[in-house]
PASETOR-482284 format. One record per atom (N, C-alpha, C): x negated, y negated, z negated; atom name; residue in three letters. Coordinates in steps of 0.05 Angstrom, whole numbers. Each point is the difference from the previous one (the first is absolute). Example, Ala and Ser with C-alpha at 12.3 -4.5 7.8 and 13.67 -1.06 7.14 Angstrom:
2
   east  north     up atom rest
   -264    114   -156    N  Ala
     18    -24      0   CA  Ala
    -18    -24      0    C  Ala
      7    -21     14    N  Ser
    -16    -24     -1   CA  Ser
     15    -22    -14    C  Ser
! end
This chain:
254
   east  north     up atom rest
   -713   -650    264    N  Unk
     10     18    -21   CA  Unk
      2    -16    -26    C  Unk
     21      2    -20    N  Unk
      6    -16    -17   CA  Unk
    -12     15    -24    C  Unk
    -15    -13    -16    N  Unk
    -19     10    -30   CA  Unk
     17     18    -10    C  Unk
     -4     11    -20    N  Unk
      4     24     -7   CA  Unk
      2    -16    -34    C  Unk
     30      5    -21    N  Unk
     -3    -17    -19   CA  Unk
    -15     19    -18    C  Unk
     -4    -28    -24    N  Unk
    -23     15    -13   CA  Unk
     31     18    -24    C  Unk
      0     18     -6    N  Unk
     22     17    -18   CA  Unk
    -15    -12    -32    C  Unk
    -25     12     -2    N  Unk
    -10    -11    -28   CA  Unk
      7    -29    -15    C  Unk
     -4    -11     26    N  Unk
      8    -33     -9   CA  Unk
     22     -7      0    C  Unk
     19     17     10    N  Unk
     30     -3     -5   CA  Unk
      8      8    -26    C  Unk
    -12     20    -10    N  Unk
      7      2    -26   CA  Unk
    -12      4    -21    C  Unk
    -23    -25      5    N  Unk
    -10     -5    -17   CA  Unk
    -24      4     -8    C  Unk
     -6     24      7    N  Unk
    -25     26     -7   CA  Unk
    -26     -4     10    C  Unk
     -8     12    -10    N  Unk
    -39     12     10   CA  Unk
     12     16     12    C  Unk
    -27     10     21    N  Unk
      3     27     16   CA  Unk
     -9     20    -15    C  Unk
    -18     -8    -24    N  Unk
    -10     28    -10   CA  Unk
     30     13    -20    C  Unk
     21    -22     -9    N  Unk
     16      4    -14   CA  Unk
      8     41     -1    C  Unk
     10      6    -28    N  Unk
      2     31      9   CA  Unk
     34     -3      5    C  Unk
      4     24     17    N  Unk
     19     19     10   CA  Unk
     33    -11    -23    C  Unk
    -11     10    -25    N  Unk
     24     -4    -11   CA  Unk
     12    -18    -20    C  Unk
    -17    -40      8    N  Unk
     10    -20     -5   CA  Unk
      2    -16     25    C  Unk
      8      4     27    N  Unk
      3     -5     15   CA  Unk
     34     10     -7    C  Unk
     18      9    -11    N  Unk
     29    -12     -4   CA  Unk
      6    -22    -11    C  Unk
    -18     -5    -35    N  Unk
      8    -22     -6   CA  Unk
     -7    -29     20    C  Unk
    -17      4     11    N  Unk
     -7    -35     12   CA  Unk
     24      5     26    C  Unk
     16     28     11    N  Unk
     22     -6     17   CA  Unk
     24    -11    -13    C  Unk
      1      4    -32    N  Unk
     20     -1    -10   CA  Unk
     -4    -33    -14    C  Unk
    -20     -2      3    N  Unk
     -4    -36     -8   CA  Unk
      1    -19     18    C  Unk
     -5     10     27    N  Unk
      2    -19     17   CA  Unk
     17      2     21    C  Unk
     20     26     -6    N  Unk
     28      1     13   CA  Unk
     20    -22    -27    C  Unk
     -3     -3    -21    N  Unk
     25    -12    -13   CA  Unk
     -8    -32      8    C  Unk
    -30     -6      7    N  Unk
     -8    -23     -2   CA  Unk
      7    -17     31    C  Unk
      7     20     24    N  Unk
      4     -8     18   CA  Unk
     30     23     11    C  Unk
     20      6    -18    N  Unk
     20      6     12   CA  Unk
     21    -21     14    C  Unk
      9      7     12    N  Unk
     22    -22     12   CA  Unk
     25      0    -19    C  Unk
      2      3    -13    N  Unk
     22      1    -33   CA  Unk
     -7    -29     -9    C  Unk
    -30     -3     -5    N  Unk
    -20    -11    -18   CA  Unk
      7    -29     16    C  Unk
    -12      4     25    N  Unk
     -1    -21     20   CA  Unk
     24     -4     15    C  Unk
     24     -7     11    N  Unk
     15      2      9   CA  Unk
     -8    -23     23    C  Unk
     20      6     27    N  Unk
    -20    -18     20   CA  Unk
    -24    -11      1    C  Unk
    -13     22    -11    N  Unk
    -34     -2     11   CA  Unk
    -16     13     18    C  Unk
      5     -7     23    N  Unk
     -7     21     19   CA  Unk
    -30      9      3    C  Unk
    -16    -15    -14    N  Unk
    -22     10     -4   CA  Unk
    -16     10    -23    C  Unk
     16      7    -22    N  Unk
     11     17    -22   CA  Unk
     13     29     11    C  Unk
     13     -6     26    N  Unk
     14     29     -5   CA  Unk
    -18     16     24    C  Unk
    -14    -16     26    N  Unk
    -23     14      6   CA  Unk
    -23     14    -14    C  Unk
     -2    -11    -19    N  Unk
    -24      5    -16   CA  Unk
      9     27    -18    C  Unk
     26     -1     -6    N  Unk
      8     19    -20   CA  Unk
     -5     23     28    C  Unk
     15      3     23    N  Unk
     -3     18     25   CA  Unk
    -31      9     -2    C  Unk
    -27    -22     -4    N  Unk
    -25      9      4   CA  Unk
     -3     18    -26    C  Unk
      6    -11    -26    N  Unk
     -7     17    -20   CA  Unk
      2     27     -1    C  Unk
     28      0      9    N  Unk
      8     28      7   CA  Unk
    -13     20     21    C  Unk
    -14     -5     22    N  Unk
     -9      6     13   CA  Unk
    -32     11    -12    C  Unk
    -10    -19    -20    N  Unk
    -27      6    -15   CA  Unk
      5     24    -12    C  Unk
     16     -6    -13    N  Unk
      9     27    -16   CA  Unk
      5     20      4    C  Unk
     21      8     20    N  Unk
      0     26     25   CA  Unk
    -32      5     14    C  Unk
    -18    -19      5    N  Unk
    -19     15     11   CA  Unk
    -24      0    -26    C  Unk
      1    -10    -21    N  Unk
    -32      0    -14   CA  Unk
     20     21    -14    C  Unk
     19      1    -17    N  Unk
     20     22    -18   CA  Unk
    -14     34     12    C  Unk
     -2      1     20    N  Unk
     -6     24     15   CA  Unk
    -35      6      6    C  Unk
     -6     20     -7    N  Unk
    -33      3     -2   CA  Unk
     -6     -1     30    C  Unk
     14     16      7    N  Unk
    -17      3     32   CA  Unk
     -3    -30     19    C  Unk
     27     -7     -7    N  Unk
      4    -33     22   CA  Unk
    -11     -7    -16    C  Unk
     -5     -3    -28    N  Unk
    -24    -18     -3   CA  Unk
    -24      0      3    C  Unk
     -6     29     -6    N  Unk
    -23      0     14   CA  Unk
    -14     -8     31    C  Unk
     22     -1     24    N  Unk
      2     -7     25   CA  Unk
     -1    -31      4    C  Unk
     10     -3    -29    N  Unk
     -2    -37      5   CA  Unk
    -18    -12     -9    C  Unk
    -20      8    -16    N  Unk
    -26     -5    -15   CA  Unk
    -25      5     27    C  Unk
     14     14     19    N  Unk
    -24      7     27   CA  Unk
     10    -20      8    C  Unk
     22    -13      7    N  Unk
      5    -14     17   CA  Unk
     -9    -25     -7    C  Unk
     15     -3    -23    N  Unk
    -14    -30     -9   CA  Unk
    -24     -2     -1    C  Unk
    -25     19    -13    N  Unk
    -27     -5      5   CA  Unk
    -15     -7     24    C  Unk
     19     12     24    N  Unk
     -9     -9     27   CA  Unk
      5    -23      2    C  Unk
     23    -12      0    N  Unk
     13    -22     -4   CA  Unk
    -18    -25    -14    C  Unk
    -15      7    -14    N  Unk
    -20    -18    -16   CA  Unk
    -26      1     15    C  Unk
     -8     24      4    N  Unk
    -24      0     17   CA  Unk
      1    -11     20    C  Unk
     26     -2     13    N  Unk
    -11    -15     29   CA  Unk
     17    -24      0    C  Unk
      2    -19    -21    N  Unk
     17    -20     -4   CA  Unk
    -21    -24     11    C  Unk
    -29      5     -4    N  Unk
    -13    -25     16   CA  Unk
     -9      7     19    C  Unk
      9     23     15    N  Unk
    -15      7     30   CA  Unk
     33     14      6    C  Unk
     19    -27      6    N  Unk
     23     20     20   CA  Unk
     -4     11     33    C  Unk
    -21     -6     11    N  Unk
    -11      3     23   CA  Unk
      1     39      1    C  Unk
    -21      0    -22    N  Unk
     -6     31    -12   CA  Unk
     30     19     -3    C  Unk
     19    -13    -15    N  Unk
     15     19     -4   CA  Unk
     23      3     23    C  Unk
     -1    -23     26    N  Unk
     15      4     23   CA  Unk
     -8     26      8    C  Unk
    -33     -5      7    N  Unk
     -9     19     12   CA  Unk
      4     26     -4    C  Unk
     -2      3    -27    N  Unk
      7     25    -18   CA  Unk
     25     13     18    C  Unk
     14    -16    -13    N  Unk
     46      4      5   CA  Unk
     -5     11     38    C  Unk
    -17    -12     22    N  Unk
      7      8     14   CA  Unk
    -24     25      6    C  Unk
    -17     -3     -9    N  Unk
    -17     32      3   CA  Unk
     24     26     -2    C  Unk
      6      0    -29    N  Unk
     14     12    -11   CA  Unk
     26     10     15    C  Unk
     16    -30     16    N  Unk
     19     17     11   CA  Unk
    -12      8     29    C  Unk
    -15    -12     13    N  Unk
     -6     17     21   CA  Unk
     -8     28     -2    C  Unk
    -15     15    -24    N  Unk
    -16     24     -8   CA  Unk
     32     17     -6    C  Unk
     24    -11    -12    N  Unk
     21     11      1   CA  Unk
      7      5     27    C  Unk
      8    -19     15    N  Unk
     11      2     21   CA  Unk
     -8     20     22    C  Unk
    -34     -1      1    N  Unk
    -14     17     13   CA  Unk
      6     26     -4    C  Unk
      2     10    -25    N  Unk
     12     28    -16   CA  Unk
     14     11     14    C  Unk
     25    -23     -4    N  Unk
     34     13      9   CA  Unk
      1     -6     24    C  Unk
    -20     -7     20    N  Unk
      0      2     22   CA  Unk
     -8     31     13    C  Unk
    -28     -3    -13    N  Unk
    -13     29     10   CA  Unk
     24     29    -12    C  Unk
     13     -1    -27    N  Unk
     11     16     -4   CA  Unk
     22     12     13    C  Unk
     16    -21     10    N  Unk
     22      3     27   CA  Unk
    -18      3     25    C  Unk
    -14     -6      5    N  Unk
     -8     22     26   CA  Unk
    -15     17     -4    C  Unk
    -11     10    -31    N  Unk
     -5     27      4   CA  Unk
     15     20      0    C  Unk
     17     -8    -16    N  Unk
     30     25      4   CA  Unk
     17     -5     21    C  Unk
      4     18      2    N  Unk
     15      7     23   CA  Unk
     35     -3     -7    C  Unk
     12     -5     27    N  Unk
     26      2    -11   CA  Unk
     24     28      5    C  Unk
      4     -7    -25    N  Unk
     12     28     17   CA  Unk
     28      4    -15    C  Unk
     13      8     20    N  Unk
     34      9      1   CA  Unk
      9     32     -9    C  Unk
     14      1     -8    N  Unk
      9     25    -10   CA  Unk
     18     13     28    C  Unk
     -6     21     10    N  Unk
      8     16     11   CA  Unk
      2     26      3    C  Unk
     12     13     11    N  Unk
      3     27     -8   CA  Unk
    -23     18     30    C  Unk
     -1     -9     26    N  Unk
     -8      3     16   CA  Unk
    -23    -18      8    C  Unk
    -26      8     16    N  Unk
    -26    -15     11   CA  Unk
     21    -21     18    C  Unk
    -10    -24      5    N  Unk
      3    -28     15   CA  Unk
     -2     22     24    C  Unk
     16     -8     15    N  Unk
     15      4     27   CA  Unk
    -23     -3     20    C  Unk
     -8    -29     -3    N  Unk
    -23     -7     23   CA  Unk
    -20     20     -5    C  Unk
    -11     14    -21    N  Unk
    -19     21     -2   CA  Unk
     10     26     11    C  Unk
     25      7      5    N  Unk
      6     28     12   CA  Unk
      7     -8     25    C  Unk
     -7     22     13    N  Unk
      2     15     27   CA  Unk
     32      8     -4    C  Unk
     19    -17     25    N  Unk
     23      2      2   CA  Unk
      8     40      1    C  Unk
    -12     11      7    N  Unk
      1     25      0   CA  Unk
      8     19    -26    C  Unk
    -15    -14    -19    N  Unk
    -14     14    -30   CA  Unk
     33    -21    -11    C  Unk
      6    -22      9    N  Unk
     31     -6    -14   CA  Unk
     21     16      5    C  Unk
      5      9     29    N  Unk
     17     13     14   CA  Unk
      3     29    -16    C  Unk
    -22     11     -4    N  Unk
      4     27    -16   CA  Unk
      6      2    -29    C  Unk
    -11    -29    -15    N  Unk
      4      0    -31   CA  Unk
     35     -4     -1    C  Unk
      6    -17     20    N  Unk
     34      0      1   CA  Unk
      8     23     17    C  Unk
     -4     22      7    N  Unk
     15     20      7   CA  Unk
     -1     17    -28    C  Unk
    -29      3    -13    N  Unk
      3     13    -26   CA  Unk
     19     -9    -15    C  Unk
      5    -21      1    N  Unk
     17    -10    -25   CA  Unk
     29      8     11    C  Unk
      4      1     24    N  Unk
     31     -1     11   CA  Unk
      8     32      5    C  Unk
    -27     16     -4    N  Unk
      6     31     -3   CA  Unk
      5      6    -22    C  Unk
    -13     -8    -27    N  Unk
     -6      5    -21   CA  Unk
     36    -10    -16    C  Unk
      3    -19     15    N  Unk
     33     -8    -18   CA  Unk
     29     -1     13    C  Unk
    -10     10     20    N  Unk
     24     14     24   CA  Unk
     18     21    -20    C  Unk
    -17     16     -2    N  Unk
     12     28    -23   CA  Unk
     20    -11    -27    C  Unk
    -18    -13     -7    N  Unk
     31    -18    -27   CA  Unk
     18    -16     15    C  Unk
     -3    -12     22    N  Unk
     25    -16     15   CA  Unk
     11     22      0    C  Unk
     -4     14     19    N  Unk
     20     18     20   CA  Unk
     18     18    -30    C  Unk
    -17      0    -24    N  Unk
     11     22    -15   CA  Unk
     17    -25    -21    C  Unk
     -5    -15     -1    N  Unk
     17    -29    -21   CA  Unk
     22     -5     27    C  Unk
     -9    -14     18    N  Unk
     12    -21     13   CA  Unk
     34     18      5    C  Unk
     -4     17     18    N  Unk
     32     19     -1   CA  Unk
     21      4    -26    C  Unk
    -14     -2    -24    N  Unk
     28      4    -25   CA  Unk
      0    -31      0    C  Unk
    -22    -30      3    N  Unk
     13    -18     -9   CA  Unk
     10    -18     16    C  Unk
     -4      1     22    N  Unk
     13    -14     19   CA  Unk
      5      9     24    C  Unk
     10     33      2    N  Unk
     15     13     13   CA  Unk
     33     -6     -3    C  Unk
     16     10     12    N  Unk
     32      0     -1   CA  Unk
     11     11    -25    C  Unk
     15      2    -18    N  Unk
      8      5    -33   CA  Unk
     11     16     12    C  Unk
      1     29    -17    N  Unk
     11     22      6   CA  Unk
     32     -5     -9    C  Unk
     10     24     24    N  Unk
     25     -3     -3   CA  Unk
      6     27    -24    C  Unk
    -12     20     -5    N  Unk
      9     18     -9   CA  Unk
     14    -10    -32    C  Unk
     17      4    -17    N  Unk
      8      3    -22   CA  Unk
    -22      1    -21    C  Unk
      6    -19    -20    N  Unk
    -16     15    -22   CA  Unk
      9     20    -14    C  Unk
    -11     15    -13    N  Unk
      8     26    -20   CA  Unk
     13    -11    -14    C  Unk
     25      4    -17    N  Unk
      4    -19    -28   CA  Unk
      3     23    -26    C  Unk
     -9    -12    -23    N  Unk
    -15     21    -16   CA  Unk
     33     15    -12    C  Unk
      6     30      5    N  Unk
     15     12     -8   CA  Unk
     15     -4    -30    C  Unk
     22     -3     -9    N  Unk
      5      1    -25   CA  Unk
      3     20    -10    C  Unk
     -2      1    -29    N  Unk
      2     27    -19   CA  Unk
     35      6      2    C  Unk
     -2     29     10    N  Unk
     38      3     -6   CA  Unk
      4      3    -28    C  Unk
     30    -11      3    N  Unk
     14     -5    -23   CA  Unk
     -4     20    -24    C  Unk
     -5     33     10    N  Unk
     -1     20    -19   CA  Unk
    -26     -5    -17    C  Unk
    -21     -9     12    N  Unk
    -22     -6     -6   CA  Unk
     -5    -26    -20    C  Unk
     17    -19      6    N  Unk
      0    -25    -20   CA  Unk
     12     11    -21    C  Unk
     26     10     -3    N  Unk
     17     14    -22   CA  Unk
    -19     15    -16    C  Unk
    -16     24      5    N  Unk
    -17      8     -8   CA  Unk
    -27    -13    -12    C  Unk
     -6    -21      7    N  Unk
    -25    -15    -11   CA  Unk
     16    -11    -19    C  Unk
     18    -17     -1    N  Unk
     19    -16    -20   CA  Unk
     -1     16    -17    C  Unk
      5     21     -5    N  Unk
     16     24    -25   CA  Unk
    -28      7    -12    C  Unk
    -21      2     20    N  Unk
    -22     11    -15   CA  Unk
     -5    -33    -16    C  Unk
     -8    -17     13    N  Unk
     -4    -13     -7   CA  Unk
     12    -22    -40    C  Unk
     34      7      3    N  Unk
     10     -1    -24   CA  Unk
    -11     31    -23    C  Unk
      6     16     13    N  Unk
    -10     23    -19   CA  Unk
    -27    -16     -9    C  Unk
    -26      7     12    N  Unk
    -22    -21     -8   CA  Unk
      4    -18    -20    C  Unk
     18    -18      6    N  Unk
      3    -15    -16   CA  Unk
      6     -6    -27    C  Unk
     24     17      3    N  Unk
     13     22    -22   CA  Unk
     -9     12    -13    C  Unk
    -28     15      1    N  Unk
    -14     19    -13   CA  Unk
    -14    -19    -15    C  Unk
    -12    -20      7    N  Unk
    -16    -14    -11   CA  Unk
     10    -17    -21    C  Unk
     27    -15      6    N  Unk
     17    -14    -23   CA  Unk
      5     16    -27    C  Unk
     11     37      3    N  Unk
      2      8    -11   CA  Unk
    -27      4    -21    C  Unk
    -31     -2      8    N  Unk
    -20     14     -7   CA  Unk
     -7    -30    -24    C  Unk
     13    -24      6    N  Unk
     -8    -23    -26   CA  Unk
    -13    -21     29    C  Unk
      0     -2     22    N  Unk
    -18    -14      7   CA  Unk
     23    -27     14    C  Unk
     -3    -24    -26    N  Unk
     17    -27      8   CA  Unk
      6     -8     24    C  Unk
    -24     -1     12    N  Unk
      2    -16     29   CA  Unk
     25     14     20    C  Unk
     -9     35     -3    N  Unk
     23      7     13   CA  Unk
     35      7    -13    C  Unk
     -2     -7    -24    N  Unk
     22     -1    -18   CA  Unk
     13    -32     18    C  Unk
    -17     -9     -4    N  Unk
      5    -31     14   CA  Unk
     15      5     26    C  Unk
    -15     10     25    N  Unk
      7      2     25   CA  Unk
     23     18      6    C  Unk
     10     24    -20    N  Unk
     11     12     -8   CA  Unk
     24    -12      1    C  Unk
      4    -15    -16    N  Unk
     29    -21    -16   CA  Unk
      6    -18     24    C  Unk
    -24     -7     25    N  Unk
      7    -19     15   CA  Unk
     15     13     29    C  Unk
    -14     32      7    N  Unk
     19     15     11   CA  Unk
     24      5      0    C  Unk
      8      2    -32    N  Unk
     25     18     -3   CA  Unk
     22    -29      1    C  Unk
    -10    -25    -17    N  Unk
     13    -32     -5   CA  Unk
     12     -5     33    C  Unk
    -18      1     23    N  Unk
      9    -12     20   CA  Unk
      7     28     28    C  Unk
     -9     29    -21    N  Unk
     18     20     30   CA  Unk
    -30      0     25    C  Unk
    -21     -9      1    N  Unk
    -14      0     25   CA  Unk
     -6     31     -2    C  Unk
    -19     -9     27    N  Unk
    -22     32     10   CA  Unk
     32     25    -11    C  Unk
     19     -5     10    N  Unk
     22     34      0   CA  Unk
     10      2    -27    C  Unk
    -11    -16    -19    N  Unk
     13      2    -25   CA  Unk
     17    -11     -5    C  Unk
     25     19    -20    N  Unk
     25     -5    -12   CA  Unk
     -5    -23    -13    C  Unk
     22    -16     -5    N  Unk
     -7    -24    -16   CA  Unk
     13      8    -29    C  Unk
    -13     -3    -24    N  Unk
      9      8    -23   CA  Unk
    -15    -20    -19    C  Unk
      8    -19      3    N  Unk
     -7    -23    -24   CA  Unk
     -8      5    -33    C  Unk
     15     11     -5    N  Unk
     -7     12    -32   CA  Unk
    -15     24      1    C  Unk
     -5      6     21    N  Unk
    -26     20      2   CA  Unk
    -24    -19      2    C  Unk
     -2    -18     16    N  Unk
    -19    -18     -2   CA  Unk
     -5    -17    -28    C  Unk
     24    -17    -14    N  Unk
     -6    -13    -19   CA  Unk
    -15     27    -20    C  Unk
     10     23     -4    N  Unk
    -16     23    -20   CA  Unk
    -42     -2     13    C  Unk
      4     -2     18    N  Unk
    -32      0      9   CA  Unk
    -13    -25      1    C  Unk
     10    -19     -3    N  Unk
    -16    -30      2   CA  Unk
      2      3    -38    C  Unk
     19     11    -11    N  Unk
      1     -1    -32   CA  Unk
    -22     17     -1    C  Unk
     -6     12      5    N  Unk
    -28     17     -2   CA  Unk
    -19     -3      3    C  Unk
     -2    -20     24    N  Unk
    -25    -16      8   CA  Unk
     -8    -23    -21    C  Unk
     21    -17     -3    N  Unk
     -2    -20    -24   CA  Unk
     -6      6    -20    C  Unk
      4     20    -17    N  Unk
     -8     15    -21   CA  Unk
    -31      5      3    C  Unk
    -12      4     19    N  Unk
    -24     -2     -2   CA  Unk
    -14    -29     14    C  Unk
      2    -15      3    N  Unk
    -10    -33     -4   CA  Unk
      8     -4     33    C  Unk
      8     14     20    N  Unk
      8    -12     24   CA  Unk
     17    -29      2    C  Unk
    -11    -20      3    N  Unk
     18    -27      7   CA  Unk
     17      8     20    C  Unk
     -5      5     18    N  Unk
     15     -2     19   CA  Unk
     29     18      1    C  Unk
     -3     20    -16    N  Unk
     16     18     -7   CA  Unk
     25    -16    -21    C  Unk
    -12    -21    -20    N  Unk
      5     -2    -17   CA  Unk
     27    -30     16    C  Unk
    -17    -17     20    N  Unk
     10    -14      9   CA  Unk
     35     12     23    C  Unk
     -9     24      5    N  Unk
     20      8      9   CA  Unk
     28      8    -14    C  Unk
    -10      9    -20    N  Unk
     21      5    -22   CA  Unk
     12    -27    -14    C  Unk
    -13    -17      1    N  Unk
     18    -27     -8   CA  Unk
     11    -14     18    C  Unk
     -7      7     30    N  Unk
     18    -16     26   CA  Unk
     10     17     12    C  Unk
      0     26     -7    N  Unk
     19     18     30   CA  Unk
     29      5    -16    C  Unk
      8      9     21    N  Unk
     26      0     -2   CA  Unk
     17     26     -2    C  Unk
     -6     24     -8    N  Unk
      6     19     -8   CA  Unk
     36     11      5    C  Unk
     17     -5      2    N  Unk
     26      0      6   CA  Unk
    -10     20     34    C  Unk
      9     20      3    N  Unk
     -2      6     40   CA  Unk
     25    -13     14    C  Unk
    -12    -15     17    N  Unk
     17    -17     19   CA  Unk
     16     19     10    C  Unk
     35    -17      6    N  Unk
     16     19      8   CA  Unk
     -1      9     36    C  Unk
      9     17      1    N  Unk
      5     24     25   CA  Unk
      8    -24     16    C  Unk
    -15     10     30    N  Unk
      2    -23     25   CA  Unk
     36     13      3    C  Unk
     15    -24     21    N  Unk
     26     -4      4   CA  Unk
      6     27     25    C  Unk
    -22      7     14    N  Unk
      6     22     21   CA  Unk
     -5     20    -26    C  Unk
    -11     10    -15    N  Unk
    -10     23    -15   CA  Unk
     26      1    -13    C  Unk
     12    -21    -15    N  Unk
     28      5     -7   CA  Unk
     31     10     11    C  Unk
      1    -10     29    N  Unk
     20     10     17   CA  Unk
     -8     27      8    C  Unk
    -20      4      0    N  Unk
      0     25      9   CA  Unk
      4     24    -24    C  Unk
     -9    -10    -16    N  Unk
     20     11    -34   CA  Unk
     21      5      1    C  Unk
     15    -27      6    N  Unk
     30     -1      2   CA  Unk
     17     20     18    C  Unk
    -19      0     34    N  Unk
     16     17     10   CA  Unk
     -2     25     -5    C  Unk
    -31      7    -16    N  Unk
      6     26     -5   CA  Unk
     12     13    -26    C  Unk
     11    -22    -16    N  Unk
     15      7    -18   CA  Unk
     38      3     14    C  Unk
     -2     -8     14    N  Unk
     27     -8     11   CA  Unk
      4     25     25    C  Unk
    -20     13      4    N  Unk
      8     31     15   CA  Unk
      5     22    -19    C  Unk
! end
């Protein structure tokens, strides 16, 4: 076993030294043996490696305290190494003995859900697996037929639509609503209002200057969006589709 270095004498110190001038003698005898200092000195820059090592263990109360036992042994049995062989192997045999007895007092043991096999009576298995194959028969038989039975041929339902009288009618209520509320001061629908009538949706007439009057209403009271419409839309009503016209024609022409 190779000695154990002395840390104190690496940097410098007494052992009684206190706690918190044990930086400066790391910080005096790290500049004194950095490898900066010394350049290709390989036994300069070991030494700086040991300093550092003093310092990580005396810097810290507890390792130092662990090393102050150690080293005192270390001294005590420095003229009787006979003594401290003996010691080192007492010691690990009294370990060893431990972790011997401790693994065969416990037992080992496996996680299972069922007693070890060799302890049951093939009988007492045979019935614990019929319980289990009665007990989950009932969810097969009631699962297994919808998911990996044959896909039904029957049709699906498909969800009925609202007749036409019925949409017409929600539409109308729906602008009235609307309508009532534009009229009552309330922007948002002054807004939605102007965007109905601007582009004709949901059954409504298209009447553009009915709309620019309601976005002007909206904007009047701080609506942007209102306000943005009135400086980009286009107000003029687009002219009559080319079938809507012949059919004018011919019925001006009977």
């Amino acid at each position: 076993m190779s000695p154990r270095p002395d840390y104190y004498e690496l940097l410098d110190v007494e052992p009684t030294v206190p706690q918190a001038e044990l930086k400066l003698a790391y910080y005096r005898q790290a500049r004194k043996f950095h490898p900066d200092v010394n350049p290709g000195d390989a036994a300069a820059e070991e030494r700086f490696k040991l300093i550092a090592e003093a310092y990580r263990i005396l810097g810290n109360e507890t390792e130092r305290r662990l090393y102050d036992e150690a080293r005192e042994r270390d001294l005590r049995y420095a003229d009787a190494p006979e003594l401290a062989s003996m010691q080192r192997v007492a010691r690990f045999s009294v370990r060893r003995r431990a972790g011997r007895q401790k693994r065969s007092s416990a037992p080992r043991r496996r996680f299972t859900i069922l007693p070890r096999r060799k302890k049951m009576h093939p009988i007492v298995i045979w019935l614990m697996g019929l319980f289990w194959v009665s007990a989950l028969a009932p969810f097969v038989l009631r699962t297994g037929g919808r998911s990996f039975g044959p896909p039904s041929s029957a049709p699906k339902k498909e969800k009925a639509e609202p007749a036409a009288e019925i949409v017409r009618e929600r539409l109308a209520r729906m602008r009235a609503d609307l309508e009532q509320a534009a009229a009552a001061g309330d922007a948002r629908a002054q807004l939605r209002m102007g965007l109905l009538l601007y582009s004709g949706d949901a059954g409504a007439q298209m009447d553009r200057a009915a709309a620019r009057e309601w976005w002007q209403k909206a904007a009047a009271q701080g609506n942007r969006a209102a306000a943005y419409y009135l400086e980009k839309g286009d107000f003029s009503n687009p002219p009559a589709e080319p079938a809507a016209e012949e059919a004018s024609a011919d019925e001006e022409g009977k």
